[in-house]
C-alpha positions as CSV (number, residue, x, y, z in Angstrom):
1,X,7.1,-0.9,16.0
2,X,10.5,0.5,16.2
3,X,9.9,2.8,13.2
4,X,9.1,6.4,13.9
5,X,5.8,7.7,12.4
6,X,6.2,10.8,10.0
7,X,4.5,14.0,11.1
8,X,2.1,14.2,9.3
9,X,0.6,10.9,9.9
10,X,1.0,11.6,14.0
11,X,-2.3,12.8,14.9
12,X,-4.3,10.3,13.0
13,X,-1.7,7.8,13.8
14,X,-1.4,8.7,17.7
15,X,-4.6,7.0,19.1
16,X,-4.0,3.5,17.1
17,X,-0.2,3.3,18.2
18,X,-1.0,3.1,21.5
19,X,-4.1,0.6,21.6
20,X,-3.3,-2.6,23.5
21,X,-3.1,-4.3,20.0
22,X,-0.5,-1.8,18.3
23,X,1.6,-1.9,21.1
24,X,1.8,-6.0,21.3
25,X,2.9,-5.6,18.0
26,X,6.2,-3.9,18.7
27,X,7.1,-6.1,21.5
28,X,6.6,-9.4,19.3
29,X,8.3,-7.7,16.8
30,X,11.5,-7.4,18.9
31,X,11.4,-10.8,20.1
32,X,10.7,-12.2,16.7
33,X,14.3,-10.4,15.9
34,X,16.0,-11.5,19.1
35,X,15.2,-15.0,18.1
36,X,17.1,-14.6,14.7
37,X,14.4,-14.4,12.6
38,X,14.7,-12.0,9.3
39,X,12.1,-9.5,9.3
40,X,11.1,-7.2,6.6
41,X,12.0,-4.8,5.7
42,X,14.5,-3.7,7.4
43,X,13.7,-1.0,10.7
44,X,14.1,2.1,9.2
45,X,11.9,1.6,6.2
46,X,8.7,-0.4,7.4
47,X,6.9,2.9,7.5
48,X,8.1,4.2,3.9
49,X,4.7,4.7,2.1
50,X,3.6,7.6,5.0
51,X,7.2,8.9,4.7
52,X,7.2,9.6,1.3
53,X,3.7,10.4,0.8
54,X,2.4,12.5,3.2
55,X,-1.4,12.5,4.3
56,X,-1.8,15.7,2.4
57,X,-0.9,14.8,-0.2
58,X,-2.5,11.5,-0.5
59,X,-4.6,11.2,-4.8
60,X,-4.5,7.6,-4.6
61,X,-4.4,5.0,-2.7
62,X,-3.1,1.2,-3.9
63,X,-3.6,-1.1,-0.9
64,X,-1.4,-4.6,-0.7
65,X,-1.5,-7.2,1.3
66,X,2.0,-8.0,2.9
67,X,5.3,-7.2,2.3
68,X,7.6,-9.2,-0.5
69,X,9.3,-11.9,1.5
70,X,12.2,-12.6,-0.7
71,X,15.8,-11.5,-0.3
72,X,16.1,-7.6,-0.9
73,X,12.3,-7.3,-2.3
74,X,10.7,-5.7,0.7
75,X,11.3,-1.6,1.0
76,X,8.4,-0.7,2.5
77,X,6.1,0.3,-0.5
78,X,3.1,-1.8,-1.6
79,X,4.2,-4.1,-4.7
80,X,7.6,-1.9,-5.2
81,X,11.0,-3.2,-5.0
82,X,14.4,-1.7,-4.8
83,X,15.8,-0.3,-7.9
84,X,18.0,-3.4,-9.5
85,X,16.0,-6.4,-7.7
86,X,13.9,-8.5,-10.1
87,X,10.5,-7.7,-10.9
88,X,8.3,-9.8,-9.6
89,X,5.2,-11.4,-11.1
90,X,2.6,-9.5,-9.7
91,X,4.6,-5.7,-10.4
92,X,5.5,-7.1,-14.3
93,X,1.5,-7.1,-14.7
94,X,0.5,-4.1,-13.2
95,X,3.3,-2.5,-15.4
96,X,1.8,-4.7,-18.2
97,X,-1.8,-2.7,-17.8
98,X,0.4,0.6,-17.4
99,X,1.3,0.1,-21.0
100,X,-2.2,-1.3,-22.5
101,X,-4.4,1.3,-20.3
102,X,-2.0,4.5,-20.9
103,X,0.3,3.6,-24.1
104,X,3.1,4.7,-22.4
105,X,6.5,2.7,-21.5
106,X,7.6,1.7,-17.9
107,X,10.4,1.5,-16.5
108,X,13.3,-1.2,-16.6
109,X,13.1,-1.2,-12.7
110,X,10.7,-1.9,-9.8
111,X,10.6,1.2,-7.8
112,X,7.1,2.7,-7.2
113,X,9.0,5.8,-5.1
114,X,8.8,8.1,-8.0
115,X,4.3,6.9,-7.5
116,X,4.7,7.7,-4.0
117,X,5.9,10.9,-4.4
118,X,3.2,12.0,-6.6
119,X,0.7,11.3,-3.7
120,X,-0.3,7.1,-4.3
121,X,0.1,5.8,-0.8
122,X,1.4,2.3,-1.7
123,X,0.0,0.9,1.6
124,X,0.4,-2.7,2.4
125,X,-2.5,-4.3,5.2
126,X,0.8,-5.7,7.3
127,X,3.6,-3.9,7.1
128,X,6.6,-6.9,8.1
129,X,6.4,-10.4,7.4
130,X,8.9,-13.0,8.2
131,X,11.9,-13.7,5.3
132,X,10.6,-16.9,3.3
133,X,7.3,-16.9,5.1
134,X,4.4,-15.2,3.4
135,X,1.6,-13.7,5.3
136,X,3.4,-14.5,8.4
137,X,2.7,-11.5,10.2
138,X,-0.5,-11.1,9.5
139,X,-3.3,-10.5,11.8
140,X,-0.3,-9.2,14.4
141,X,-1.5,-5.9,14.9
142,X,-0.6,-4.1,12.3
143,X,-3.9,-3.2,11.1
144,X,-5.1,-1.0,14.0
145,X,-2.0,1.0,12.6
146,X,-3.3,0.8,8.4
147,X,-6.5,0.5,9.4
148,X,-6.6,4.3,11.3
149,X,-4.2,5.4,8.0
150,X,-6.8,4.3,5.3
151,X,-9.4,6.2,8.6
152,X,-7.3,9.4,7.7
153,X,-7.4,9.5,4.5
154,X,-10.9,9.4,3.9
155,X,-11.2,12.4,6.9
156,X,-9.5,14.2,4.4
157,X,-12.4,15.1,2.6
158,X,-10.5,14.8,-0.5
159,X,-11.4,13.1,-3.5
160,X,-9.2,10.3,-3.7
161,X,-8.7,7.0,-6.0
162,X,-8.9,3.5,-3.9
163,X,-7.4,0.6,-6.3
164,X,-8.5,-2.3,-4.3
165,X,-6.8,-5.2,-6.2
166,X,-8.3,-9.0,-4.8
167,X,-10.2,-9.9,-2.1
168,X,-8.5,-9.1,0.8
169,X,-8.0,-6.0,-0.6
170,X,-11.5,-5.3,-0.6
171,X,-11.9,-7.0,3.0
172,X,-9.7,-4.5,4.6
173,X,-11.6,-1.7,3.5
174,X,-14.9,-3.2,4.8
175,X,-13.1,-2.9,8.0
176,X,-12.9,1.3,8.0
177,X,-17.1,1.9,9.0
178,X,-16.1,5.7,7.7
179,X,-15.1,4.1,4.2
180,X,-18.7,2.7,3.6
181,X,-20.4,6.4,3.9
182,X,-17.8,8.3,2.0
183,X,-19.4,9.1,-1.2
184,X,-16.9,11.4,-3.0
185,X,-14.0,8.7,-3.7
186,X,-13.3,6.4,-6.8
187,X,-13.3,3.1,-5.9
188,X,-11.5,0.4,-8.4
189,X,-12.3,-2.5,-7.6
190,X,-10.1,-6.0,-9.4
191,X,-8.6,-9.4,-9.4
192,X,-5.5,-9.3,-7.9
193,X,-2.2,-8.7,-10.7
194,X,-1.2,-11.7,-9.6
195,X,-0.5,-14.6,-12.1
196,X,-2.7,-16.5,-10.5
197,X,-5.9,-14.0,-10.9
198,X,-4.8,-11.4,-13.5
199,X,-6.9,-12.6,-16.1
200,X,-9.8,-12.9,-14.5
201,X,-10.2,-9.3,-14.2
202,X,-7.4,-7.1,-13.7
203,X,-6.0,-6.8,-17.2
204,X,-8.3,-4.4,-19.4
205,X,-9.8,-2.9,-15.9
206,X,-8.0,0.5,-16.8
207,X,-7.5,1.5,-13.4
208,X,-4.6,4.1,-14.0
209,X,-6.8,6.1,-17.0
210,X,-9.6,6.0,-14.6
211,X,-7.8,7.6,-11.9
212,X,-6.4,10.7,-13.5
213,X,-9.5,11.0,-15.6
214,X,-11.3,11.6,-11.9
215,X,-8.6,13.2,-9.9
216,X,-8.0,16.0,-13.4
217,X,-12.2,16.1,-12.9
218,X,-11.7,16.9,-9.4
219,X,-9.2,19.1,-10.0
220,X,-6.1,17.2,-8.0
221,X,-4.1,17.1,-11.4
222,X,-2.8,13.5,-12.4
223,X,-0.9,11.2,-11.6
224,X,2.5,10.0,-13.9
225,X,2.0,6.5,-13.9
């Protein structure tokens, strides 16, 4: 895990990056890359979400499961993609319940940064995956590191917003004990925007009204979805 951890994620992050699993993880990692294989994203940007939203600042948090695998998709941010890439299914319908939950227009582009910035940690479970290969890091290691992040957040003591969109979503959490005896969060629980499960539950589930309705209740302002 070549990537170096923002500072304000160090001390939650400093016990988990050096568990036996964690650090397995960043030797595969390299020898996954000396074989030729594409990972994503790129070093440099695998650690984005905590960069650009630091714990403290952390309102919401929207938890994916891996990182796009197509060419240029993957920057780091949970269902975001670089300004100019295609929007993919799963990002068109979460902008699709933007606009029926909020009335408001989105953008012509799939960057979540300016989200990030307000203080939604756009957290994916696994944070590289093999170009082409979905899932294909996945149970790697990488969730002592978002597992002890999601740990962090919650320590906080902060009322925060957890959109947890599909099942594995929901799984991870179950993983964080501290997440099942925190009573001062909104949880938003979903299907998944993906085609596949959108309309069994996701569209009309409001989660972006509910969110600033609590965090403006809680006085944490809202968020400019």
């Amino acid at each position: 895990m070549s990537d170096v951890v923002p500072k304000s994620w160090r001390p939650a992050l400093e016990t988990a990056i050096f568990t036996r699993g964690a650090r397995q993880l960043g030797g595969w990692l390299r020898l996954e890359e000396e074989s030729g294989k594409t990972v994503l994203p790129p070093r440099g940007q695998r650690l984005k979400a905590l960069e650009i939203t630091p714990l403290e600042t952390v309102r919401v948090v929207i938890l994916g499961q891996d990182p796009y695998h197509g060419p240029g998709q993957a920057h780091g941010l949970s269902f975001s993609v670089p300004s100019g890439v295609q929007l993919p299914p799963s990002l068109r319908n979460i902008y699709r319940e933007v606009r029926s939950d909020l009335g408001v227009n989105t953008p012509n582009n799939g960057d979540l940064t300016r989200w990030a910035e307000q203080g939604v940690l756009l957290l994916n479970a696994t944070l590289t995956v093999e170009a082409g290969i979905a899932a294909s890091h996945t149970g790697r290691g990488w969730e002592f590191i978002t597992n002890a992040c999601l740990k962090a957040v919650l320590e906080q003591n902060k009322p925060t917003v957890f959109m947890l969109w599909g099942s594995h979503a929901q799984k991870k959490v179950a993983q964080v004990p501290e997440f099942s005896i925190s009573d001062q969060n909104l949880i938003l629980r979903s299907a998944h925007p993906s085609p596949l499960s959108a309309y069994r539950g996701f569209f009309g589930s409001r989660p972006f009204s509910q969110a600033n309705t609590f965090l403006e209740k809680h006085g944490r302002g809202t968020i400019k979805w």
